[in-house]
Structures are given as C-alpha cells and as structure tokens.
C-alpha positions as CSV (number, residue, x, y, z in Angstrom):
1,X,0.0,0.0,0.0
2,X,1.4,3.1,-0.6
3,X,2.2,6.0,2.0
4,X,-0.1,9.2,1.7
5,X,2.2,12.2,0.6
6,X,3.5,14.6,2.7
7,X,1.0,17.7,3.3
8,X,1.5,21.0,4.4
9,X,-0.2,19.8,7.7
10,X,0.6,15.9,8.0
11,X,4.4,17.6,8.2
12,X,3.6,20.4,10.9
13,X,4.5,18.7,14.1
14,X,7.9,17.4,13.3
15,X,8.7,21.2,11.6
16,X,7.9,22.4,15.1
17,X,10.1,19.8,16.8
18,X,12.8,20.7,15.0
19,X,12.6,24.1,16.0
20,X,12.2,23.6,19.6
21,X,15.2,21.4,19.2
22,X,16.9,24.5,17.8
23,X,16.0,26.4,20.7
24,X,13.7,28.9,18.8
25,X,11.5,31.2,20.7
26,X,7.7,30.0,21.7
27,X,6.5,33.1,20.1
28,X,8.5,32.4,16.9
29,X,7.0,28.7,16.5
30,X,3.6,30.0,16.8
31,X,4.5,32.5,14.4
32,X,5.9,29.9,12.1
33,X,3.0,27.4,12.6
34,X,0.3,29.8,11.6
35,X,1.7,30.5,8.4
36,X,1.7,27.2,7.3
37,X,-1.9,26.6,8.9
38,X,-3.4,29.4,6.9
39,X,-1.5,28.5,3.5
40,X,-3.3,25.1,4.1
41,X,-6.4,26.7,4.6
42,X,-6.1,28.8,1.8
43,X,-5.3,25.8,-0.7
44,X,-8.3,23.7,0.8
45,X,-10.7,26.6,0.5
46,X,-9.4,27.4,-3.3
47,X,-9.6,23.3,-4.1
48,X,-5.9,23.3,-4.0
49,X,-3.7,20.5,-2.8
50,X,-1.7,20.8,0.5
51,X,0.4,18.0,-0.7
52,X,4.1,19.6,-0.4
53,X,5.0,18.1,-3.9
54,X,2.2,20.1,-5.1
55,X,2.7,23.5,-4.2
56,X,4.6,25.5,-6.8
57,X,5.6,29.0,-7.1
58,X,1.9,29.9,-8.4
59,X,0.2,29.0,-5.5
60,X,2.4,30.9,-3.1
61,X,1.6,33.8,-5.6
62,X,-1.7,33.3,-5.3
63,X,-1.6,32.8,-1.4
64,X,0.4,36.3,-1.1
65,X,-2.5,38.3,-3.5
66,X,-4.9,37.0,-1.1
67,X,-3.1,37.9,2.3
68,X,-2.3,40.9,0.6
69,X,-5.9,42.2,0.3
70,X,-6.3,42.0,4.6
71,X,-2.3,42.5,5.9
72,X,-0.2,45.1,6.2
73,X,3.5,45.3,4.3
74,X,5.1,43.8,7.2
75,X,2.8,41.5,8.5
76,X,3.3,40.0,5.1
77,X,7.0,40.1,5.6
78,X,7.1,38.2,8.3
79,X,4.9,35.5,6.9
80,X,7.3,35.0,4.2
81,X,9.5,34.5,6.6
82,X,7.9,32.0,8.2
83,X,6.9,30.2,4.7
84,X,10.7,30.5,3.6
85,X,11.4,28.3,6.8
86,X,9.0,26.0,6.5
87,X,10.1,25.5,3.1
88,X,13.5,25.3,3.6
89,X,13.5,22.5,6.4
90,X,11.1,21.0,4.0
91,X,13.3,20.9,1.3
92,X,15.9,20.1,3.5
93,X,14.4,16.9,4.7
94,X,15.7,13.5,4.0
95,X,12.4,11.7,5.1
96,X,10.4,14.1,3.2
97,X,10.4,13.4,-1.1
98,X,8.1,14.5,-4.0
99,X,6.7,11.4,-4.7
100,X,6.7,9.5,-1.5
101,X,10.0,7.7,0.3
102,X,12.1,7.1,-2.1
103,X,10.8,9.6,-4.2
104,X,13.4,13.0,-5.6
105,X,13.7,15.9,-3.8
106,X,10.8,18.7,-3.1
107,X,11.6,21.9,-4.4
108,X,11.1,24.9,-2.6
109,X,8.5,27.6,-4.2
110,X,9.5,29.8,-2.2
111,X,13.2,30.1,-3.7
112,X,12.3,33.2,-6.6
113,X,10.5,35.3,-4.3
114,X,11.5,38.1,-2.7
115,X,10.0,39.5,0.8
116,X,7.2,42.2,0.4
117,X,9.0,45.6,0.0
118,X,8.0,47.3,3.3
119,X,7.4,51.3,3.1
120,X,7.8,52.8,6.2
121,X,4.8,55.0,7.1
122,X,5.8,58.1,8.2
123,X,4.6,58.8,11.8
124,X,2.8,61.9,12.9
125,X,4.8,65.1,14.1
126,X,3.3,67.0,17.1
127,X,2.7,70.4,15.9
128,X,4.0,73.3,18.0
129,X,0.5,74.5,18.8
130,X,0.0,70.7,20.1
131,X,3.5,70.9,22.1
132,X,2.0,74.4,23.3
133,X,-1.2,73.0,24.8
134,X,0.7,70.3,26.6
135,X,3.3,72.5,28.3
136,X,-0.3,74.9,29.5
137,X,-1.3,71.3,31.0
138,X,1.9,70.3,32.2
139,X,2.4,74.2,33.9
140,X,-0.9,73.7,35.7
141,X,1.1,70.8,38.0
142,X,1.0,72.4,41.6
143,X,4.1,70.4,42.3
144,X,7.2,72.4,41.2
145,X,9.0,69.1,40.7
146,X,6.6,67.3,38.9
147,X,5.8,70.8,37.0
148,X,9.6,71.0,36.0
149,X,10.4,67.5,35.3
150,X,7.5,66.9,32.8
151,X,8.6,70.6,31.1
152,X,11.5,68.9,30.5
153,X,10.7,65.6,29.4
154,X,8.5,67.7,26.8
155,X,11.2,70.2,25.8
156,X,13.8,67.0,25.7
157,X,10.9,65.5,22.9
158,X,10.9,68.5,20.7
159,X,14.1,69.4,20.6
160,X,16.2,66.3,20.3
161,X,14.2,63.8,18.7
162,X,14.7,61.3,20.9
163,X,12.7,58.1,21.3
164,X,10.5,57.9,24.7
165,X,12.7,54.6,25.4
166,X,15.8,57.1,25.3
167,X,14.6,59.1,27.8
168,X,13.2,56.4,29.9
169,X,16.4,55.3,30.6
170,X,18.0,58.5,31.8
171,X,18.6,59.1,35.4
C-alpha cells in the first residue's frame, strides 16, 4: 500500500520539533505554525492540494495576493519568513520526497521570491500649537517638581528627537 504524501499539515509537528530542538522562541514557533496553517487553509478553500510536492511558485503567488488584500506590508513580511522556513526545512528533509520515500527531492517555491518591500509609514509630528497645549497642561502641575520635570521631558521630545525609550532610561 502506498504512503499518503506529505501535506503541508501531516508535516507540521515534526517542523515544530525541529525548532524547539533549535531552541527557537515560543513566540516564533507560533508564528511559524500559523503561516503554514493558513497557507493550508487557503489551498483547501481554493480546491488546492496541500500536498508539499504540489505547491509550486503559483500557489504561493496566489496565497500572497490573497493575504495581501487584509495584511499590512510587514505583517506580510514576516509570513514569508515564516513560509521560507518552512520550506527550507522542508526541502531540507531526508524523510520528506516529492513522490513519497524514495521519491526525488521537493523543491522549494519559495526560492524566486522576494520578501514584500515594506514602506515605512511616516509617523505623525506634534505640531507646536500641540506641544503648546501640553506644556499649558503640564504648567498647571501644583508640584514644582513634577511641573519641571514633565517641562522637561516635553522640551527633551521636541528638541532632540529622541525616542521615549531614550529618555526612559536616563537618570
């Protein structure tokens, strides 16, 4: 009788075994896993195989248009990621062949395709009429300490740029 072929799903809990023998983050495995769960459920809801042998570059192509239509740029980047890894310990396998045990080698779909470009969004400034109204606020503090220490923190923002982590950490 012959084996069933590997699937996109049947493969799952050995891909995650391998990455908790390679130490990977929790968060990272989860990350990994649902990329692969929601490319299955994208071939079974568009009548497409989750066999590994059967997933060429055209479905990944049509998987990323239809991610793309609900993710952002980077979401998208870090599912493939996440695809790329599954694909590459795929690929990498000995145990797992195209046609079955004994079968040639898989080939990875993922290997012409770049990562989503990701455009940084540029953030909103504060205005200086905005700045204004929170140093009124701030100047309304009837504790001279907590008055000058938050008129400072504000000024600090403005006029160097820097990052509220930056100034979290000074002392």
């Amino acid at each position: 009788m012959d084996e069933p072929l590997p699937t996109l799903l049947s493969e799952l809990d050995l891909f995650k075994e391998v990455l908790t023998d390679r130490l990977k983050a929790l968060r990272t495995i989860q990350t990994y896993e649902d990329a692969v769960q929601n490319l299955a459920k994208f071939c079974e809801a568009a009548d497409r195989s989750i066999a590994l042998a059967d997933i060429d570059i055209s479905t990944i192509r049509a998987y990323r248009a239809h991610r793309a239509e609900t993710l952002q740029a980077t979401s998208m980047a870090v599912e493939h990621r996440s695809l790329q890894a599954f694909w590459k310990w795929a690929t990498t396998e000995p145990n797992l062949a195209k046609d079955g045990p004994g079968g040639g080698p898989l080939l990875n779909p993922m290997r012409d395709l770049e990562v989503p470009r990701i455009i940084q969004q540029p953030r909103n400034q504060v205005t200086d009429a905005q700045h204004d109204q929170m140093l009124a606020i701030v100047a309304l503090d009837p504790d001279d300490f907590t008055r000058t220490r938050n008129t400072a923190i504000l000024q600090l923002f403005k006029f160097t740029g820097a990052r509220l982590s930056e100034l979290s950490d000074l002392t």
